[in-house]
C-alpha positions, 0 to 999 in steps of 0.5 A, spaced: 500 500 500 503 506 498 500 512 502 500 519 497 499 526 501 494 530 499 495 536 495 489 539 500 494 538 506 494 545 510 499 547 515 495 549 521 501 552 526 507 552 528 511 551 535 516 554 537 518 550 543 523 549 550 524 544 555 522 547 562 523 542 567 525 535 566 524 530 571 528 523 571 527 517 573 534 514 575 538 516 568 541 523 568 537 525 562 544 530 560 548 523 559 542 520 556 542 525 550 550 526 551 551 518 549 555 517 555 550 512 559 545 508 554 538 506 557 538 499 560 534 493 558 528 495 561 528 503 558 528 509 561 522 514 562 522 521 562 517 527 564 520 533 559 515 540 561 515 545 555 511 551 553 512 556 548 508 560 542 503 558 537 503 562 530 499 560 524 494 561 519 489 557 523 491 558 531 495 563 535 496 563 542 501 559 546 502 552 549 504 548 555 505 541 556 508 534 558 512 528 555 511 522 558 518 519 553 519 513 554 526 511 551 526 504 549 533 499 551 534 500 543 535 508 542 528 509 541 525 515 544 516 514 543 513 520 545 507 521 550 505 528 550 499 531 554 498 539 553 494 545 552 493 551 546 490 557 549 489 562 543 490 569 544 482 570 544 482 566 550 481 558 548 483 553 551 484 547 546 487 540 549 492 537 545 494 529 545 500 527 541 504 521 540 510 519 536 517 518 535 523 522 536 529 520 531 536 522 535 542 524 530 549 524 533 550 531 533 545 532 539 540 534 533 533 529 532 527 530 528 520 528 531 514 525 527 507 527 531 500 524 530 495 529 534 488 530 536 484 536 539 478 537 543 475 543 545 468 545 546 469 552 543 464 553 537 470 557 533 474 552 535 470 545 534 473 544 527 478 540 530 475 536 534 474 532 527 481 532 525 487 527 526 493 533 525 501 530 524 508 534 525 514 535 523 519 537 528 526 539 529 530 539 536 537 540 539 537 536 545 542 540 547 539 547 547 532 543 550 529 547 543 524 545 539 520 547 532 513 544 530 509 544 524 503 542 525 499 540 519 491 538 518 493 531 513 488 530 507 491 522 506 488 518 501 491 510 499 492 508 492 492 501 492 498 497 488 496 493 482 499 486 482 
Protein backbone atom coordinates (compact mmCIF):
# COMPACT_ATOMS: atom_id res chain seq x y z
CA UNK A 1 0.00 0.00 0.00
CA UNK A 2 1.51 3.12 -0.61
CA UNK A 3 0.05 6.50 1.43
CA UNK A 4 0.06 9.72 -1.02
CA UNK A 5 -0.36 13.18 0.99
CA UNK A 6 -2.98 15.08 -0.47
CA UNK A 7 -2.39 18.43 -2.04
CA UNK A 8 -5.19 19.59 0.29
CA UNK A 9 -2.66 19.39 3.42
CA UNK A 10 -2.73 22.71 5.05
CA UNK A 11 -0.40 23.89 7.95
CA UNK A 12 -2.19 24.54 10.97
CA UNK A 13 0.50 26.29 13.19
CA UNK A 14 3.91 26.42 14.11
CA UNK A 15 5.55 25.73 17.59
CA UNK A 16 8.49 27.43 18.94
CA UNK A 17 9.24 25.20 21.95
CA UNK A 18 11.75 24.86 25.16
CA UNK A 19 12.16 22.44 27.91
CA UNK A 20 11.08 23.88 31.40
CA UNK A 21 11.88 21.02 33.79
CA UNK A 22 12.97 17.56 33.37
CA UNK A 23 12.23 15.06 35.84
CA UNK A 24 14.20 11.94 35.76
CA UNK A 25 13.63 8.95 36.92
CA UNK A 26 17.13 7.02 37.94
CA UNK A 27 19.06 8.15 34.05
CA UNK A 28 20.57 11.51 34.24
CA UNK A 29 18.76 12.97 31.05
CA UNK A 30 22.14 15.11 30.50
CA UNK A 31 24.30 11.51 30.00
CA UNK A 32 21.19 10.21 28.13
CA UNK A 33 21.39 12.86 25.42
CA UNK A 34 25.30 13.45 25.78
CA UNK A 35 25.92 9.35 24.62
CA UNK A 36 27.54 8.85 27.99
CA UNK A 37 25.11 6.39 29.61
CA UNK A 38 22.53 4.48 27.32
CA UNK A 39 19.07 3.28 28.55
CA UNK A 40 19.49 -0.14 30.44
CA UNK A 41 17.29 -3.44 29.48
CA UNK A 42 14.44 -2.05 30.74
CA UNK A 43 14.38 1.61 29.05
CA UNK A 44 14.39 4.88 30.79
CA UNK A 45 11.45 7.40 31.37
CA UNK A 46 11.45 10.96 31.42
CA UNK A 47 8.94 13.99 32.30
CA UNK A 48 10.02 16.66 29.99
CA UNK A 49 7.96 20.24 30.75
CA UNK A 50 7.65 22.76 27.86
CA UNK A 51 5.93 25.70 26.96
CA UNK A 52 6.18 28.10 24.10
CA UNK A 53 4.35 30.08 21.35
CA UNK A 54 1.80 29.15 18.99
CA UNK A 55 1.56 31.13 15.39
CA UNK A 56 -0.07 30.50 12.28
CA UNK A 57 -2.74 30.58 9.93
CA UNK A 58 -5.15 28.76 11.58
CA UNK A 59 -4.17 29.05 15.65
CA UNK A 60 -2.00 31.73 17.60
CA UNK A 61 -1.52 31.58 21.37
CA UNK A 62 0.82 29.83 23.45
CA UNK A 63 1.35 26.17 24.67
CA UNK A 64 2.29 24.50 27.69
CA UNK A 65 2.74 20.84 28.48
CA UNK A 66 4.42 17.27 29.37
CA UNK A 67 6.11 14.48 27.52
CA UNK A 68 5.69 11.23 29.11
CA UNK A 69 9.13 9.74 26.97
CA UNK A 70 9.65 6.73 27.23
CA UNK A 71 13.49 5.59 25.85
CA UNK A 72 13.47 2.25 24.56
CA UNK A 73 16.58 -0.08 25.53
CA UNK A 74 17.10 0.05 21.88
CA UNK A 75 17.51 4.03 21.35
CA UNK A 76 14.01 4.58 20.57
CA UNK A 77 12.58 7.52 22.21
CA UNK A 78 8.43 7.34 21.86
CA UNK A 79 6.82 10.31 22.74
CA UNK A 80 3.56 10.83 25.09
CA UNK A 81 2.89 14.10 25.05
CA UNK A 82 -0.35 15.98 27.40
CA UNK A 83 -0.73 19.99 26.67
CA UNK A 84 -2.88 22.58 26.40
CA UNK A 85 -3.09 25.57 23.44
CA UNK A 86 -4.70 28.81 24.53
CA UNK A 87 -5.02 31.10 21.93
CA UNK A 88 -4.81 34.77 22.00
CA UNK A 89 -8.50 35.10 22.22
CA UNK A 90 -8.63 33.42 25.45
CA UNK A 91 -9.23 29.39 24.43
CA UNK A 92 -8.38 26.69 25.65
CA UNK A 93 -7.60 23.60 23.06
CA UNK A 94 -6.48 20.04 24.95
CA UNK A 95 -3.76 18.79 22.81
CA UNK A 96 -2.58 14.93 22.89
CA UNK A 97 0.37 13.65 20.57
CA UNK A 98 2.34 10.60 20.46
CA UNK A 99 5.16 9.59 18.30
CA UNK A 100 8.90 9.38 17.91
CA UNK A 101 11.94 11.47 18.25
CA UNK A 102 14.97 10.27 15.82
CA UNK A 103 18.14 11.33 17.61
CA UNK A 104 21.48 12.22 15.47
CA UNK A 105 24.74 12.34 16.76
CA UNK A 106 25.49 15.77 16.69
CA UNK A 107 22.76 16.30 19.52
CA UNK A 108 20.33 17.29 16.94
CA UNK A 109 16.68 14.98 16.21
CA UNK A 110 13.52 15.14 14.11
CA UNK A 111 10.16 14.10 15.90
CA UNK A 112 7.26 12.51 13.71
CA UNK A 113 3.84 13.53 15.75
CA UNK A 114 0.24 12.25 15.32
CA UNK A 115 -2.03 14.81 17.28
CA UNK A 116 -5.78 15.02 18.46
CA UNK A 117 -7.56 18.29 19.56
CA UNK A 118 -10.51 18.62 21.90
CA UNK A 119 -12.21 21.83 22.51
CA UNK A 120 -15.99 22.87 23.28
CA UNK A 121 -15.31 26.07 21.81
CA UNK A 122 -17.52 26.79 18.92
CA UNK A 123 -14.95 28.82 16.86
CA UNK A 124 -12.63 26.08 17.62
CA UNK A 125 -14.83 22.68 17.21
CA UNK A 126 -13.38 22.47 13.94
CA UNK A 127 -10.50 20.47 15.49
CA UNK A 128 -12.12 18.15 17.37
CA UNK A 129 -12.76 16.48 13.85
CA UNK A 130 -9.09 16.48 12.70
CA UNK A 131 -6.26 13.98 13.01
CA UNK A 132 -3.39 16.58 12.98
CA UNK A 133 0.51 15.41 12.02
CA UNK A 134 4.22 17.43 12.87
CA UNK A 135 7.15 17.55 11.86
CA UNK A 136 9.53 18.78 14.42
CA UNK A 137 13.36 19.75 14.52
CA UNK A 138 15.15 19.74 18.11
CA UNK A 139 18.50 20.32 19.61
CA UNK A 140 18.65 18.31 22.57
CA UNK A 141 21.39 20.01 23.92
CA UNK A 142 19.72 23.58 23.99
CA UNK A 143 16.32 21.67 25.27
CA UNK A 144 14.51 23.71 21.88
CA UNK A 145 12.20 22.55 19.75
CA UNK A 146 10.21 23.63 16.37
CA UNK A 147 6.87 22.25 15.11
CA UNK A 148 4.98 22.27 12.16
CA UNK A 149 1.76 21.15 12.64
CA UNK A 150 -0.48 20.12 9.64
CA UNK A 151 -4.33 19.12 9.03
CA UNK A 152 -3.06 15.83 6.65
CA UNK A 153 -5.54 15.04 3.87
CA UNK A 154 -4.14 11.41 3.00
CA UNK A 155 -5.55 9.05 0.62
CA UNK A 156 -4.49 5.45 -0.20
CA UNK A 157 -3.82 4.10 -3.85
CA UNK A 158 -3.96 0.53 -3.94
CA UNK A 159 -0.83 -1.41 -5.58
CA UNK A 160 -1.76 -3.20 -8.81
CA UNK A 161 -0.50 -6.59 -8.93
Amino acid sequence: MNININENTELLFEEKLHLTNITEYGLKWSELTNGITAPGPEGARFDLDFEGLVHGPKINGTIKGTDYLEVRADGKFMLNIQAAVITDDGKRIAVREDGVLYPHLNGKAHIQLNLQFQTHYPEYRWMNNIQGWAICEVDMMRGEVNVKVYNGQFETIAETA
